[in-house]
N, C-alpha and C positions, 0 to 999 in steps of 0.2 A: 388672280389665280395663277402667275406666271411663276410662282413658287411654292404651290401648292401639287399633290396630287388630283390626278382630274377622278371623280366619283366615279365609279364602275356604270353604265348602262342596267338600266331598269330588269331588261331579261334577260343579264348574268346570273339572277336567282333563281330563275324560272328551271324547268325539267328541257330538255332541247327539242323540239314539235316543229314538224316540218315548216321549211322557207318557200314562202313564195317573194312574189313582184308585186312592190306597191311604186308609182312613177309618180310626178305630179309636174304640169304645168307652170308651177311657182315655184317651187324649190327641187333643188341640186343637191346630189349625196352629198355631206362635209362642205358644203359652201356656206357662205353669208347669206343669213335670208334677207329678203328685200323687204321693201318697208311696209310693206300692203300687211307682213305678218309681225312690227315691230307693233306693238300697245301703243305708242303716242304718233306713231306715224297715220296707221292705217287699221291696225287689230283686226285684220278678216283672214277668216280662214282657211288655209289653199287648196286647191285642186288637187286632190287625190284621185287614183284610178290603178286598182290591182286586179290581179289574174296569176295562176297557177294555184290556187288554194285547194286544200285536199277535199276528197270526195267524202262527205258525211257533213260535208259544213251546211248547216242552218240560218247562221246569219253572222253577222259581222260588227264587230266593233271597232273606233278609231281613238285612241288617248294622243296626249302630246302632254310631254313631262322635261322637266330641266331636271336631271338632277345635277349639278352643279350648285344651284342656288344655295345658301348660305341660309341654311335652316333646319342640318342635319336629318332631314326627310325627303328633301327634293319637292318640286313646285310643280304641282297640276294646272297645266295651260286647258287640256280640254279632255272629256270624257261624254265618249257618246257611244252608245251602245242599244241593242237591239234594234239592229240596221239589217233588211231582209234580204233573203240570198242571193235575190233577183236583181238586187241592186251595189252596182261593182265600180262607181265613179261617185264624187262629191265635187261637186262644180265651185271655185272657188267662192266663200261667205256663206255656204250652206250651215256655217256652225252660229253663225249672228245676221244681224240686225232682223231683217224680214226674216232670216231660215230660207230664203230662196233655196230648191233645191234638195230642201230636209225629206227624206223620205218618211212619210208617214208609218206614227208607230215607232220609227226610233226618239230616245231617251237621251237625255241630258241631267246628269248630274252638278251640283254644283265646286263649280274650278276652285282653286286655292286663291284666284281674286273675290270668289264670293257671289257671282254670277253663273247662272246656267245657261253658256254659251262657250265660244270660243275667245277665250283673253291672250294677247301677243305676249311677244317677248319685249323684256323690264327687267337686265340684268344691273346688279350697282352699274355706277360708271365707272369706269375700269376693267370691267371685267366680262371675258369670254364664255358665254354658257352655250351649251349644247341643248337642243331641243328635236326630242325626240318623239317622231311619227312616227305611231303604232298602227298598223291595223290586223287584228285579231280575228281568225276563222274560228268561230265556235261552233259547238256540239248540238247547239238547240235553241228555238227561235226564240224562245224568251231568255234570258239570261238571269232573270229572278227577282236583283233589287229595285227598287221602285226608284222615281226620280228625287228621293229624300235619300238616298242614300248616297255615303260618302266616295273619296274615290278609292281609298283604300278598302272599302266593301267591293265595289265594283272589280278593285284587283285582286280582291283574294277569291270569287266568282271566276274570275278568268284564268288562274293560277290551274283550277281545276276543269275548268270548260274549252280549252284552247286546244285546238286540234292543226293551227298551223301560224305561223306570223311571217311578218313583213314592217321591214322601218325603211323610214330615210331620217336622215340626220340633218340637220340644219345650224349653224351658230350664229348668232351675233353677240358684237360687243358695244354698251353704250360706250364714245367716246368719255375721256376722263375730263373734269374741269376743268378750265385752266392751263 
């Protein structure tokens, strides 16, 4: 991708809705994420924990998206949603294996690996993708689609239910062969 344009962030399409603070334990704005959140290293999901979200928020959702990936649509790492308002932290892995931590009642749609969980980063080798943690203050504690729905249902629900966000950025790069 070092001679490439890098793809615009997910909610450069979006309307602008207030920013808050999402922090996490495991990962660093714009830094290498570590291997706990690479797919062949460790694939768990990390520690999230925000605060300042706007007043009317109902509940919470968290995505994690590459769009970089080489697929003209960008790559769904994880989509979880109808997360309750009462609960404002996710302790690292709460998106796999056990769900340690899953607050009951939030959804899991299925990622662009094909599982309903959290799947790490698996850029080619060569190449630097960005991945990006969402988490979304919604309007209403249900959010609507079921856990059969896609993640692009899930975003176009959010498009209009989103009453505040908050990222952090993460990269890595598989090294190249050889």
């Amino acid at each position: 991708m070092a001679d490439q344009q890098r793809a615009p962030l997910p909610h450069d399409f979006h309307p602008p809705v207030h920013e808050f603070t999402v922090v996490s334990d495991d990962i660093e704005h714009g830094a290498e994420l570590a291997d706990a959140q690479v797919q062949a290293a460790g694939n768990t999901s990390p520690h999230l924990r925000w605060e300042g979200f706007p007043e009317g928020t109902k509940s919470f959702a968290v995505t994690c998206f590459d769009p970089d990936a080489p697929t003209g649509s960008g790559f769904w790492h994880w989509v979880l949603f109808d997360i309750p308002v009462s609960v404002t932290e996710l302790p690292a892995g709460a998106g796999g294996g056990k769900f340690e931590g899953l607050p009951e009642g939030a959804l899991h749609v299925r990622n662009d690996y094909g599982s309903k969980d959290f799947g790490g980063a698996a850029p080619p080798a060569g190449e630097r993708h960005r991945y990006v943690f969402t988490v979304y203050a919604v309007d209403s504690e249900k959010l609507g689609p079921d856990e059969d729905a896609s993640p692009a249902v899930v975003g176009f629900n959010l498009r209009f239910h989103t009453l505040g966000r908050a990222h952090l950025v993460g990269e890595y790069e598989e090294p190249a062969a050889g």
